[in-house]
C-alpha positions in Angstrom: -19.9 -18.5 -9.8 -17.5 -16.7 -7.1 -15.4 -19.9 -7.2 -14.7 -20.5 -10.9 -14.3 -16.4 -11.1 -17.0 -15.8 -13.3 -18.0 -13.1 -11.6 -16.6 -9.9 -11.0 -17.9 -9.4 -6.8 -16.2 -11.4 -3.8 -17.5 -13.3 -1.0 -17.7 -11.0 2.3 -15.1 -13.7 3.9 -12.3 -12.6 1.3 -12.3 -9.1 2.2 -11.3 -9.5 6.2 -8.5 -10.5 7.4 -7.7 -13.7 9.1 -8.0 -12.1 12.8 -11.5 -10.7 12.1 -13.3 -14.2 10.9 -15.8 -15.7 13.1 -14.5 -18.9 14.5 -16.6 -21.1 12.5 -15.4 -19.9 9.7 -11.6 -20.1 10.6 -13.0 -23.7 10.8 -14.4 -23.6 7.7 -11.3 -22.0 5.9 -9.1 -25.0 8.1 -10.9 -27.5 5.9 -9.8 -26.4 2.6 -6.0 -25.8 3.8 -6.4 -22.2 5.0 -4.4 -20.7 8.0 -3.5 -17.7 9.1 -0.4 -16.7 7.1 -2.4 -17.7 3.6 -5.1 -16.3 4.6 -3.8 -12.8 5.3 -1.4 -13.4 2.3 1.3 -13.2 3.9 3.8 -13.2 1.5 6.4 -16.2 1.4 8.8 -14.8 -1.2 12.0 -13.2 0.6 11.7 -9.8 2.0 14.8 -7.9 2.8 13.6 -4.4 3.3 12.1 -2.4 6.0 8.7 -1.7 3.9 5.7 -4.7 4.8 5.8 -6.3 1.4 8.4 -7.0 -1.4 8.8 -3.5 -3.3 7.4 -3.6 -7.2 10.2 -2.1 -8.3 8.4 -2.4 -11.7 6.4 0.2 -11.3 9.1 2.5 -10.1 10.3 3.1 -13.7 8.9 6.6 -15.9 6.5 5.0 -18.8 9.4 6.2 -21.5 11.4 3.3 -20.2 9.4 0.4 -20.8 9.3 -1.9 -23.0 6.2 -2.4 -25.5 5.0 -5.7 -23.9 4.2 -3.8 -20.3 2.8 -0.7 -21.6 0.5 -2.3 -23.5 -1.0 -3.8 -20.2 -1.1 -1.0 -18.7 -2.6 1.3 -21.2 -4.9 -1.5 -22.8 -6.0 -3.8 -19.3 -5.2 -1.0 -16.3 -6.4 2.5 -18.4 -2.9 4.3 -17.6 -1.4 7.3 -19.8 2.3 8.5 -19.9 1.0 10.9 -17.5 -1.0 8.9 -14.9 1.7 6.1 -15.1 4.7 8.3 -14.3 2.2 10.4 -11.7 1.6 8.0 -8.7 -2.1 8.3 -7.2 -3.5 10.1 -9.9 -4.9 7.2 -12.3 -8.6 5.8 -10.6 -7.3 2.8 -11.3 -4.9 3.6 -8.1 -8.1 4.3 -6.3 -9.2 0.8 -6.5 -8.4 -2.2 -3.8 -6.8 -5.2 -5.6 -9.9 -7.1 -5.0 -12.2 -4.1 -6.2 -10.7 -3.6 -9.7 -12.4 -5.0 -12.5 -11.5 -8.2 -13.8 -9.2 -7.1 -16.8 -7.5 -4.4 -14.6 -6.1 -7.4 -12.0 -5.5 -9.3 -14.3 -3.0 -6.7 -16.1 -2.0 -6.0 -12.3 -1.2 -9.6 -12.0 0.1 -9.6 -15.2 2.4 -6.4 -14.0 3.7 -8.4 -11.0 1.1 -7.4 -8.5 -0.8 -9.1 -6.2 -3.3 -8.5 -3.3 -1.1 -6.9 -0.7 1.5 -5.3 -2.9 -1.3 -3.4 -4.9 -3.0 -2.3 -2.1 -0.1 -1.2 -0.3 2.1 0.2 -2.3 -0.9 1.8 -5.3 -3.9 2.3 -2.4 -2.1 2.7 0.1 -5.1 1.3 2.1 -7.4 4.7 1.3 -10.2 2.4 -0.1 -10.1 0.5 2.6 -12.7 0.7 5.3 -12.4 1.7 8.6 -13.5 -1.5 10.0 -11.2 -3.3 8.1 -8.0 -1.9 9.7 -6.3 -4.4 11.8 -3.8 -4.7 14.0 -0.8 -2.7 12.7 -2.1 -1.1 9.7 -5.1 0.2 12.6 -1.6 1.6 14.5 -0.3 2.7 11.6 -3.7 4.9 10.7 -4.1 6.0 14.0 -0.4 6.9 14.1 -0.9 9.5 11.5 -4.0 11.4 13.6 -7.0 9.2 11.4 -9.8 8.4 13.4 -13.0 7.2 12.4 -15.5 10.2 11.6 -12.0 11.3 9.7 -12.1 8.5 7.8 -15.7 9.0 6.4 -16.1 10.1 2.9 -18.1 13.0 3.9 -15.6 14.0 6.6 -14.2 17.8 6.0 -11.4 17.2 8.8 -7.6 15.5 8.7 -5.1 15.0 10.7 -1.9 17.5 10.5 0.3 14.5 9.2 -2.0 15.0 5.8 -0.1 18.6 5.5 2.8 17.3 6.2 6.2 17.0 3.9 8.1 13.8 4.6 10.8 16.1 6.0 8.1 17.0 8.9 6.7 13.8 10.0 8.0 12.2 13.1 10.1 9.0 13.6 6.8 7.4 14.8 4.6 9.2 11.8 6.9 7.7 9.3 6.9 4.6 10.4 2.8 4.6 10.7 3.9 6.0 6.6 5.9 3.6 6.0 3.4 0.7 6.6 1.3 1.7 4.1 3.8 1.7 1.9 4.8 5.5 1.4 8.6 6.2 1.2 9.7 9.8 0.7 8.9 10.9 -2.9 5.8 9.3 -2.8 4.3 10.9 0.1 6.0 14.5 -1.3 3.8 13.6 -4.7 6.7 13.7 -6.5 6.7 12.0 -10.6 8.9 9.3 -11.3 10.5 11.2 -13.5 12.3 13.1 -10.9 13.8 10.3 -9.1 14.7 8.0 -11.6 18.3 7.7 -13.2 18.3 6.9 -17.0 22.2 6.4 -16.8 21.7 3.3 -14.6 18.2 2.4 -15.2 17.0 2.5 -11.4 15.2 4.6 -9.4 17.1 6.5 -7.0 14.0 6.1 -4.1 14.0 2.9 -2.7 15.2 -0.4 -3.1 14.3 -3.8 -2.5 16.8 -4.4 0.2 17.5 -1.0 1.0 18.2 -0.5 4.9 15.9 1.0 7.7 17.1 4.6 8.1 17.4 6.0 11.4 14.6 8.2 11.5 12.0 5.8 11.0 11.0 4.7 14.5 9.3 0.8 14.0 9.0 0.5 17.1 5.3 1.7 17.2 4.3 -1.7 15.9 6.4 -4.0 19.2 3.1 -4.9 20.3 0.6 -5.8 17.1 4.0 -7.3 15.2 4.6 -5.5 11.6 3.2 -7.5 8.3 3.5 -10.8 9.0 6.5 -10.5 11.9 5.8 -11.6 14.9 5.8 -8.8 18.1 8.9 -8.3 19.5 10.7 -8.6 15.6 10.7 -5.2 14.5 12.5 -1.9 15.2 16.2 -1.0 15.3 17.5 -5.0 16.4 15.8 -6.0 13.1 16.9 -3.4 10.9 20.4 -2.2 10.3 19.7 2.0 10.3 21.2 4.5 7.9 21.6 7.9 7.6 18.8 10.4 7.4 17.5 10.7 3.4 17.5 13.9 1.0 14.2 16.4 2.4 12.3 17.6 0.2 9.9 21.4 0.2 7.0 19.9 -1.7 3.3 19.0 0.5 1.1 16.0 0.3 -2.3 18.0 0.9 -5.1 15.4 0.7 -8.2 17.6 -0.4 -11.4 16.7 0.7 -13.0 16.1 -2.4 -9.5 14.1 -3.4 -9.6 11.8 -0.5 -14.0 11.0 -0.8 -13.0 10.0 -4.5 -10.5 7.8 -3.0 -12.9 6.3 -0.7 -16.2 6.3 -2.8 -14.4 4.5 -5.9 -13.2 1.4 -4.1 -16.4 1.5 -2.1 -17.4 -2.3 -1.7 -14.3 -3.5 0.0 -13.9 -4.9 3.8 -16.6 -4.5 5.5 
C-alpha cells in the first residue's frame, strides 16, 4: 500500500535522512538505485543563490496577482484564503512537513511547484521537524540560533533570544543559521507579501533566485558539516559574491509558546 501511494502514512525509512540510516538499509536503498544525493533530495536543478534550495518564487506573489488556475489549487487542494496566502506561516497547512500533509494538499503543493525540500524549507521552515531529525547543517543551523533540545519540545515555555529578534539584530552567524532554513528578511520580520511586492514590475522586491550573498550573512558556520548538498570547504564568502547590507526593518518575530507547540503538534508524525 505505501508503494503504490494508497495510503496517506510513510515508511519510517523516508522520514531520515540519508546519514541517519542503518547500514543495512543504505544497502537496501543501493539496490533499488538509491544514494546519498537522491536520497536526501538533493536537488539537481541549478541553484545560483545563497539560500539551500531553488527559491519558489511562486509563492512570493500577493494572492490578487494570480491567475485563476493557481488559486484554485490553493484554495480548493491546500485550504488557503487571500489572507493566509499573502500572510506567510499563518495557514496550518504551513505547519505541516511535505511528507505530513494530506494527500490532496501535496499534491496541490506539487502541483504549485513544490517539492519535499523546498516545502519544508522555505513554508516549515523545519519547525515540524523533530529534534532527532536535525542533521548535520540544519542541527548547526538550529543550534546557531540558541535551540536546544528541552527547547525544542512542544511543552517547552523557554526560547532562545534569536526568537525576539528583528532581522536587523541577528548576527552574521545567526542569519546564516536563518538563512538555512530558508528565512530571508521579511519573512523572519512577519511581514505580508503585500508589502514587498511591486505591482509595476510584477516581482517581489525580497529575494531572488540568483540574488547574491550579502555581506552580513556569515556561511562560514557550516565549513565543517558542508551547506545543502555542498561539500565542506564550498561555502562562505569564496563561494558567494557579497553585497551590500539590505533595508532593516522595526517589526519582531516573537514565537509564542502556544504558536510554536501548534507548529510542532500539527506535523507531529514526521522524522523520528
Amino acid at each position: 500500500a505505501h508503494w503504490e501511494h494508497t495510503v496517506d502514512t510513510t515508511v519510517s525509512t523516508d522520514a531520515r535522512w540519508w546519514g541517519q540510516l542503518t547500514d543495512n538499509e543504505k544497502r537496501a536503498a543501493n539496490g533499488i538505485c538509491y544514494f546519498k544525493d537522491n536520497w536526501d533530495k538533493i536537488d539537481m536543478n541549478p541553484n545560483p543563490s545563497f539560500f539551500p534550495h531553488p527559491v519558489p518564487n511562486f509563492r512570493y506573489r500577493p494572492w490578487d496577482e494570480l491567475d485563476a488556475v493557481t488559486q484554485n489549487v490553493a484554495a480548493n487542494m491546500m485550504n488557503y484564503t487571500e489572507d493566509k496566502w499573502d500572510s506567510l506561516g499563518t495557514s496550518v497547512t504551513e505547519k505541516n512537513t511535505f511528507l505530513n500533509l494530506r494527500s490532496e494538499q501535496r499534491a496541490g503543493a506539487l502541483d504549485l511547484g513544490f517539492y519535499t525540500h523546498t516545502w519544508d524549507c522555505f513554508m516549515n521552515h523545519y519547525l515540524s521537524y523533530y529534534w532527532s531529525s536535525f542533521h548535520e547543517d540544519l542541527k548547526v543551523a538550529i543550534e546557531t540560533l540558541g535551540w536546544t533540545e528541552s527547547m525544542w519540545s512542544d511543552d517547552a515555555e523557554v526560547y532562545p533570544a534569536s526568537e525576539s529578534k528583528p532581522w536587523s539584530d541577528l548576527t552574521p552567524e545567526e542569519k546564516a543559521a536563518a538563512t538555512r532554513l530558508c528565512y530571508f528578511e521579511e519573512i523572519w520580520n512577519g511581514q505580508p507579501i503585500v508589502d514587498w511586492y511591486d505591482y509595476e514590475t510584477g516581482m517581489n522586491t525580497a529575494v531572488t533566485a540568483d540574488g547574491p550573498l550579502p555581506k552580513d550573512i556569515d556561511l562560514e558556520i557550516f565549513e565543517t558539516t558542508g551547506y545543502a548538498g555542498k561539500a565542506p570547504g564550498d561555502v562562505g564568502a569564496s563561494v558567494y559574491t557579497a553585497t551590500g547590507l539590505g533595508s532593516s526593518s522595526s517589526s519582531y518575530r516573537i514565537v509564542s509558546s502556544s504558536v510554536f507547540a501548534l507548529a510542532l503538534s500539527i506535523g507531529a508524525t514526521l522524522l523520528v
